[in-house]
N, C-alpha and C positions, 0 to 999 in steps of 0.2 A: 308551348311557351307563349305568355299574353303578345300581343304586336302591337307595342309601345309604341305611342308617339307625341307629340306635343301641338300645343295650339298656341301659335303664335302670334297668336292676334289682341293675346291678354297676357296682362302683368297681374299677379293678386299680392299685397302688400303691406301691412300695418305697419304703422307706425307708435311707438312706445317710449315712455319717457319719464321720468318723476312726475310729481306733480310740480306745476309752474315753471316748466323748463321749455316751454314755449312750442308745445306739439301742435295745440288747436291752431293757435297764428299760424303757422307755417303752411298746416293744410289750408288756409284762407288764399293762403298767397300760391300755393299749387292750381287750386280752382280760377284765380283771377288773371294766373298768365296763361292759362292752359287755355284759355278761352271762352272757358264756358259763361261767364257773363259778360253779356254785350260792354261795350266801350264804357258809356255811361250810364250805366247802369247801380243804383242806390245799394251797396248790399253791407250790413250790420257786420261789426268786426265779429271774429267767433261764432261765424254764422255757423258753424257746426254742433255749436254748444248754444241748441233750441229748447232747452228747459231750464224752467225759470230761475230753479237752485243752481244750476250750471251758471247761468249768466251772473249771480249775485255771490258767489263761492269762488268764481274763476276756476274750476275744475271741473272735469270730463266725469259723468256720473255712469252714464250707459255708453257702450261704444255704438258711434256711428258709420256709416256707409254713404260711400260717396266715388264718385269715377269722374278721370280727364280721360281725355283723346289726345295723342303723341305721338306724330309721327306713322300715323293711320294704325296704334297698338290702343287698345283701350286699357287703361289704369286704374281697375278697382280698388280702392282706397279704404283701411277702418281705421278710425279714429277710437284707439283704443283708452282708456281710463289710467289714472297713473300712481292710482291709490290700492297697496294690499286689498283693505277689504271690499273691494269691488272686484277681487281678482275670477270670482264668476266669467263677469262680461270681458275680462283679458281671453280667457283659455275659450272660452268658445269661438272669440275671436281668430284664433289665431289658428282654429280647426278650418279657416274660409284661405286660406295665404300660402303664398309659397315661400313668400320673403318679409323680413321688418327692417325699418330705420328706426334705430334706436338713437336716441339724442337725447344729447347730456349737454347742459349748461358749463359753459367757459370757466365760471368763478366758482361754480360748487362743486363740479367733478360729479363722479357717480353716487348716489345717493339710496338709503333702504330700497325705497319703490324700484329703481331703477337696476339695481338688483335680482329685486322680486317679478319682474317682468322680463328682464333678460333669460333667467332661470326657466321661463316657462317658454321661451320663445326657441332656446338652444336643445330644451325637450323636445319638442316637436321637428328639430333639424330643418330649423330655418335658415335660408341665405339672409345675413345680416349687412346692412350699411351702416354704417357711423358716422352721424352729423355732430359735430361738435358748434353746442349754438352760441349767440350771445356773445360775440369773439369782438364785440365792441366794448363791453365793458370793459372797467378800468381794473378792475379786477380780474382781469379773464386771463388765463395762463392756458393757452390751447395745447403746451407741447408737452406739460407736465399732466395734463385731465388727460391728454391721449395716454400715455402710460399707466396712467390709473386705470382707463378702459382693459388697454391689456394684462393688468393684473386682475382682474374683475374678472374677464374671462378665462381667464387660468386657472383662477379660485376656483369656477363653476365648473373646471373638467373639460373644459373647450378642447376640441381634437384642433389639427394643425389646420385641417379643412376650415373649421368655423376661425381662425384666427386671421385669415387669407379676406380680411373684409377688404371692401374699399374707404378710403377716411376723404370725409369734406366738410370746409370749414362754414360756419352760414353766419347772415343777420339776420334771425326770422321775421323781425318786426318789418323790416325794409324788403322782402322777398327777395334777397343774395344769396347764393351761394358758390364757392371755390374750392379749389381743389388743396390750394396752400393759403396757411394764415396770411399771407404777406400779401397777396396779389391782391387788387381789386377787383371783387366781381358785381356783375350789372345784371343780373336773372338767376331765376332758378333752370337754367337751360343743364347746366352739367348736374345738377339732379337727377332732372328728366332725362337723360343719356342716361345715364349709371344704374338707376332703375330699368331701364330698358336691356341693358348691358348685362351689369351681377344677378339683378333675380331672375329666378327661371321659370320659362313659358310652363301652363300647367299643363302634365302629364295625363294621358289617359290611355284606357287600352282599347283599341279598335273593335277586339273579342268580345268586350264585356257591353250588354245590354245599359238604360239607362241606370244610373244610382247617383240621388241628392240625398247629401248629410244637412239635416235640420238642425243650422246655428245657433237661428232666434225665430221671434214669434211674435206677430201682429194682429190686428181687425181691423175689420172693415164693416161700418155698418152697413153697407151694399153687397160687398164680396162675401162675408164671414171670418173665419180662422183663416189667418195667410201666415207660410211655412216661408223662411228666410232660410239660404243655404245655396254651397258651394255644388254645383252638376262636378263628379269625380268622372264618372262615366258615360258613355252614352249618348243621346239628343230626345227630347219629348218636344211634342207641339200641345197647341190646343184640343180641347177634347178626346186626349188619351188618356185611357183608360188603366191607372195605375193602383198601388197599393202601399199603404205604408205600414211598417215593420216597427213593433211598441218592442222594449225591455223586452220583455215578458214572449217576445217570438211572436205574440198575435198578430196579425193579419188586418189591416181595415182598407176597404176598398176605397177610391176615391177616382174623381175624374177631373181634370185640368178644365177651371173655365176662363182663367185668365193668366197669362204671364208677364213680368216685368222685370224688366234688369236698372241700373242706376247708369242715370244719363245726369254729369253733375252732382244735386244733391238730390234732384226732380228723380220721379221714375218716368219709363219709356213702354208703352207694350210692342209686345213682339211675339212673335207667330210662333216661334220656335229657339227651342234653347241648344247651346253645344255647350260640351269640355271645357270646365276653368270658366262658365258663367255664374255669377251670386247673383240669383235669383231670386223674386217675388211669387211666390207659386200660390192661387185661390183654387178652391173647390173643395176642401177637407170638409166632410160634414162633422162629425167626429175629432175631441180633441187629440192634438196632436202633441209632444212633448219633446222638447230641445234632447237632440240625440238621436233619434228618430230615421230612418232611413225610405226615401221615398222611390220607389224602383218598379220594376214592371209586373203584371199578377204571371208571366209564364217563368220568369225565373226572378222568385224574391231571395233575394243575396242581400245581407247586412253590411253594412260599414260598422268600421267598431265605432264605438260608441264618444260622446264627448265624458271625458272623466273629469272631475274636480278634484278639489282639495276638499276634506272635513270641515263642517263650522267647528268654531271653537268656545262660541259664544250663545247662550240661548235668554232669549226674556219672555215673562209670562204677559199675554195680552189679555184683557177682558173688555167687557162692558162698563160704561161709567156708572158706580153705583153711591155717587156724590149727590147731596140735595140739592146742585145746580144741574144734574142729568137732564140733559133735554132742550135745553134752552140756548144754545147758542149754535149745537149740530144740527145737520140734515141726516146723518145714517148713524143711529145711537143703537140698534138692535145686534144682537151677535148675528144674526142672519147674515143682515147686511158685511157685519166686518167679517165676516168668516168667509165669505163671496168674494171678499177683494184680498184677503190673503193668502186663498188657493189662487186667484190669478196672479196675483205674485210670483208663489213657484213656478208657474209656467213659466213667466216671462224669464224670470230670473233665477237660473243655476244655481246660486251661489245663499238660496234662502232654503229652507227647510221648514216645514208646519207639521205639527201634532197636535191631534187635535184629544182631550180627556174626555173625561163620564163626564165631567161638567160642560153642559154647553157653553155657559159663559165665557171658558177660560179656555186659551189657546196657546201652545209655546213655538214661538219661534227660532228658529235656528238660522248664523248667519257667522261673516268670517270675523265679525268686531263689531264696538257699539258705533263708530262712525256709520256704519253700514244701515243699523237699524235707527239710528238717529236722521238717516237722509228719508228711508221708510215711513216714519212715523212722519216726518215734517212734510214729505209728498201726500199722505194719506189725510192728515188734518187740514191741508189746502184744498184735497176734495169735498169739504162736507163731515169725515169723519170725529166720530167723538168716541173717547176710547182712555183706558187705563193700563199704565205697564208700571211691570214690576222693577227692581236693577238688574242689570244682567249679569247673568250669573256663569262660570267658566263652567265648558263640558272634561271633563274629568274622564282619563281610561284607567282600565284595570287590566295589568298583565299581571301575570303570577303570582296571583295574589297581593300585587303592590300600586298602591294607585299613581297613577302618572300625571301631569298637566303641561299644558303646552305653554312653553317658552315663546318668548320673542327676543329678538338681536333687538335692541332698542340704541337708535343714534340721537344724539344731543349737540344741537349747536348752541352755544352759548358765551357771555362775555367770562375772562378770567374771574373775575369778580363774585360771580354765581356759580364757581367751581364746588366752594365749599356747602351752601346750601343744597345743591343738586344732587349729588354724590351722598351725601346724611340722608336725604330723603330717598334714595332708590336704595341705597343699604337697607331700610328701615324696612321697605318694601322687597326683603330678601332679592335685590338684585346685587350684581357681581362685574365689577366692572373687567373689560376685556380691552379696553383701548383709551387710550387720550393721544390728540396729535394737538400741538400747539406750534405755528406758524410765526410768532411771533408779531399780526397783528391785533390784537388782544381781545379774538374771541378762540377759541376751544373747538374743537370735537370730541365728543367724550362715547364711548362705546361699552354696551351692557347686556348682559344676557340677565332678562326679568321672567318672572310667571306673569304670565296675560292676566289675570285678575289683579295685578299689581297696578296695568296702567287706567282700569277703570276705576273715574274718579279725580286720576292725578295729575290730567291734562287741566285743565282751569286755575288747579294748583300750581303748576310749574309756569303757568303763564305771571300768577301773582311772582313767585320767586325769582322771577327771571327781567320782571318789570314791563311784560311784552313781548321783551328782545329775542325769546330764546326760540329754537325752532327743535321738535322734536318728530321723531317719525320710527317704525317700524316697521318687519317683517316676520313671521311666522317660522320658526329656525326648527322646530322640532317637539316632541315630548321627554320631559325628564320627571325622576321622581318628587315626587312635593317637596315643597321646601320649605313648608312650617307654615302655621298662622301670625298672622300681624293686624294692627288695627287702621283699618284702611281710612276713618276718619276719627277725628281725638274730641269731635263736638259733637253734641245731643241738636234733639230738638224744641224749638217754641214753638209748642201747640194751644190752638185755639181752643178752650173747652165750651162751648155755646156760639150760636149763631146768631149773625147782627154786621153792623158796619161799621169798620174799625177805625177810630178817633185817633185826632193828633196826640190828646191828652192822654191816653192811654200807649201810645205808642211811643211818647217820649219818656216816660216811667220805663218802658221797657230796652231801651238804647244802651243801659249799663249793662245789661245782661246777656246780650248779644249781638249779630249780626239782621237787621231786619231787611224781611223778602217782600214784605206790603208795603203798600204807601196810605197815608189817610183816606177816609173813601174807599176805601175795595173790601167789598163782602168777603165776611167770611162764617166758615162753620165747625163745630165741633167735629175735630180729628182734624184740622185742617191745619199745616205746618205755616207759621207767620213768619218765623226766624230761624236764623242757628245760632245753639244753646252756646255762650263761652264755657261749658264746663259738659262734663261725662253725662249721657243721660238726656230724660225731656224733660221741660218743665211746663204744664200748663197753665195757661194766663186767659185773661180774659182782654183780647183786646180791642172789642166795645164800648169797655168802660168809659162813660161819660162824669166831667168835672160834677160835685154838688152846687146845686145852687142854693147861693142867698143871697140878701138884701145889698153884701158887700159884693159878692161875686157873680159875674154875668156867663153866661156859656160865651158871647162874643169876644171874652178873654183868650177863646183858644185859636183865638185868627194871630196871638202873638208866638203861640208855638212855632219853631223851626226848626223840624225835621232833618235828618241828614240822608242826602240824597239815597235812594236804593235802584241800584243797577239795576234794569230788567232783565226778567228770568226768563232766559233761551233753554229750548229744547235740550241742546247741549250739556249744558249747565244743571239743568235739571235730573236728566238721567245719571250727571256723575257723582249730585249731593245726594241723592235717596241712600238709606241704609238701606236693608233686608225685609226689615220692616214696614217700610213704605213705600209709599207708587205716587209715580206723574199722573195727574188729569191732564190731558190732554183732547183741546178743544179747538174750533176754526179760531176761535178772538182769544180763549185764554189758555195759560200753561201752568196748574198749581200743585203743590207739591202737597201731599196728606198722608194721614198711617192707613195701613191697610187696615185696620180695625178704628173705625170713629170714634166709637163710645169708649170714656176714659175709664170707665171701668171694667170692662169687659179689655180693655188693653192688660190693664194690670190683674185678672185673674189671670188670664194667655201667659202671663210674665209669672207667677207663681207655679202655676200649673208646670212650664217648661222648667220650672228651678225644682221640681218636685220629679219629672220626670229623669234629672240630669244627677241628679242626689242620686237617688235611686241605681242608676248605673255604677 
């Protein structure tokens, strides 16, 4: 029998939440009473959230690692993400912990994400705390969101064990927290007891030699590949002599040339590691892969393995093959993008690559477009220049019947947009399961849709909604298809020739649709200008310059005035593409065009498929 015991001298801990339900603040204010930065010392709010998208999104994109000191225990901390499709970086996170604080907002209660991170956190049979934050809003009802908590966990099959949490009340902004809504509290001190207290010191066996589970994955252009991950067993120092354990059973030998654990947000080196440290481990000459087992060559023993969820989602990536290729990237060659979307999977679980006969073209797999949307706009901040397709749903096949994966889709919204919302997720074969109305006159509205329903109809529901409306899901299952529908009721305004597009030409075209250029901006044949008000494309020419004569001057078109055109985000971009066409995406530009330029080589492809569909 192994001869268990505990190491007491570490707490491991994640904390999980919706999105904007104030997780990052809170870790800001753990690190700043705990001590770790001096008195006066300068430090950025959401110092945990040190990428650039993170800081300008206000959401957790990668989970972070970070440690206090309490009470002579150290408190390794991840700051995990609070969005479905990052649910990657959740579940490996939570391969590192022995416990979570899960925290829900006073005025919203529990919400999809919050959910969808509970779910994975009570899989793993973690000790839970429950912060209920935000208990100054004017809106916050703490006694009525705690009951939702425990209907929430009753939903998810909670044994009576995980129901036995501890509850306290916080203001994350102000670094509070209590034990009841009423009292006033002046620290996060009863925090730091409770975590000390309910989570439990990590376990290890005395018997068992070393074994680190590889969570995540770094470099160092000094070190090399550096392996992130929780010591289960055992102790290693500096230069021992170990080996790590692929999928696959192989074997690759490796030797320790540096170790480091989290001191703050800094790293520390250190000589040597024990039981329940998340470590920094360098020396891998050989890539290493999240999952990954790192243990001694006289007894290699596996941990199991980190498991995910299936993508649900794939997009086709290429080369840019626009007559502006080249000009605005530094890495335009598939080499290059092919280079950084195998390091991708590395880093990140939760993405998938396939690579075809064509070198150009590559598919991506991921849990949603949000997902590949943050991808793409991390990728074209590096330098990259690159073309995607829309994303398209991964489809199963059991028994001969094809299935696609649903999502629970929740809707906040004003009564007012009851009616709109509801006509439009009908249309999109969804099926409502709930509405809760409160009687201050916004809604929740609850749906079970096909995930290819919601791509596209985020942007839309924001017009519908005026702004106001908040929408969010989670990944509930596979059901059988549920029929075609036309995911957008407008064509496209294509550009048939290349040139720079005039006022005069583009105020001729303002009755006919929606336009995506402004005067001045290049463009070229196959290149989308607008969207069409009616079924179908229509190509224009919009170049076109006024004639001149003796009455008419070209200086006449300084009196045209255009009606403003929103700029086209990433976002936006990927939801308008039909099937037919793809984003260029560029460091400075984001334009939308058909995947076949030439307009008549579109419309043989268009004959040709009406002659192959006849035929059937």
């Amino acid at each position: 029998m192994n001869n268990i015991k505990h190491n007491d001298k570490i707490r491991n801990v994640a904390i999980i939440a919706h999105v904007d339900h104030g997780k990052t603040t809170l870790v800001d204010f753990m690190l700043r009473q705990s001590g770790v930065f001096r008195q006066n010392q300068e430090v950025a709010e959401r110092v945990m959230d040190n990428l650039d998208l993170e800081k300008e999104r206000g959401i957790t994109i990668a989970a972070k690692n970070c440690s206090i000191w309490w009470q002579g225990v150290r408190i390794n901390i991840i700051d995990t993400p609070g969005h479905a499709d990052f649910g990657g970086e959740v579940e490996r996170s939570l391969s590192m912990v022995d416990g979570a604080i899960l925290l829900v907002d006073a005025a919203e209660g529990p919400l999809p994400q919050t959910r969808f991170v509970l779910k994975k956190a009570l899989e793993s049979k973690l000790k839970m705390i429950v912060i209920v934050n935000k208990i100054d809003r004017k809106a916050a009802r703490p006694k009525e969101i705690l009951d939702e908590i425990y209907n929430l966990f009753i939903d998810l099959d909670a044994t009576e064990h995980d129901l036995e949490f501890p509850v306290l009340y916080a203001i994350g902004r102000d670094g509070i927290a209590q034990q009841t809504p009423e009292e006033s509290g002046k620290d996060l001190t009863v925090l730091f007891n409770t975590i000390l207290n309910a989570v439990p010191a990590p376990r290890f066996s005395a018997d068992e030699p070393f074994q680190m589970l590889v969570s995540d994955l770094d470099y160092s252009d000094y070190l090399g590949q550096l392996a992130i991950g929780r010591v289960f067993n055992g102790s290693a120092r500096c230069n021992d002599a170990l080996v790590c354990l692929k999928e696959n059973a192989q074997s690759v030998p490796l030797r320790i040339t540096k170790l480091q654990v989290y001191n703050g947000i800094s790293l520390e080196v250190v000589d040597a590691v024990q039981p329940g440290d998340i470590i920094i481990l360098a020396g891998i000459e050989k890539n290493v892969t999240i999952g990954d087992t790192i243990c001694t060559k006289e007894v290699p023993k596996a941990l199991p393995r980190i498991r995910i969820d299936e993508p649900t989602v794939s997009m086709t990536f290429t080369t840019n093959t626009s007559p502006f290729a080249g000009k605005e990237g530094v890495y335009v060659q598939s080499r290059k993008i092919l280079e950084r979307l195998r390091k991708e999977t590395m880093l990140n679980v939760g993405v998938q690559l396939e690579e075809s006969s064509d070198s150009n073209l590559f598919v991506v797999k991921g849990r949603g477009e949000f997902q590949m949307e943050i991808l793409l706009e991390t990728m074209r901040r590096e330098g990259y220049e690159i073309s995607v397709g829309r994303p398209q749903v991964i489809f199963k096949k059991r028994n001969g019947t094809t299935l696609e994966p649903i999502e629970h889709l929740f809707i906040d919204c004003s009564e007012a947009h009851i009616g709109v919302v509801t006509d439009k997720i009908n249309q999109r074969k969804g099926a409502m399961q709930n509405m809760v109305n409160h009687g201050t006159g916004r809604v929740r509205l609850e749906f079970t849709v096909p995930t290819r329903s919601l791509i596209g109809y985020r942007s839309e529901f924001l017009t519908d909604t005026r702004g106001l409306g908040v929408m969010s899901s989670y990944l509930e299952g596979y059901e059988e298809y549920r029929g075609d529908f036309n995911s957008r009721p407008t064509g496209s305004i294509v550009a048939d020739r290349s040139g720079v597009a005039t006022a005069y030409a583009l105020k001729n075209l303002e009755k006919r649709g929606e336009l995506l250029i402004n005067a001045g901006d290049p463009v070229y044949e196959g290149m989308i200008v607008g969207a069409y008000s009616r079924d179908g494309d229509l190509n224009v020419n919009p170049a076109k310059g006024k004639k001149l004569s003796n009455m008419r001057s070209s200086g006449s078109d300084e009196n045209i005035i255009l009606k403003p055109v929103i700029p086209m985000t990433l976002g936006k971009a990927i939801s308008f593409i039909k099937d037919d066409e793809m984003v260029e995406i560029t460091p400075k530009s984001i334009r939308l065009r058909k995947t076949i330029l030439d307009a008549n080589q579109r419309k043989d492809s268009r004959n040709a498929y009406s002659d192959e569909v006849s035929s059937e």
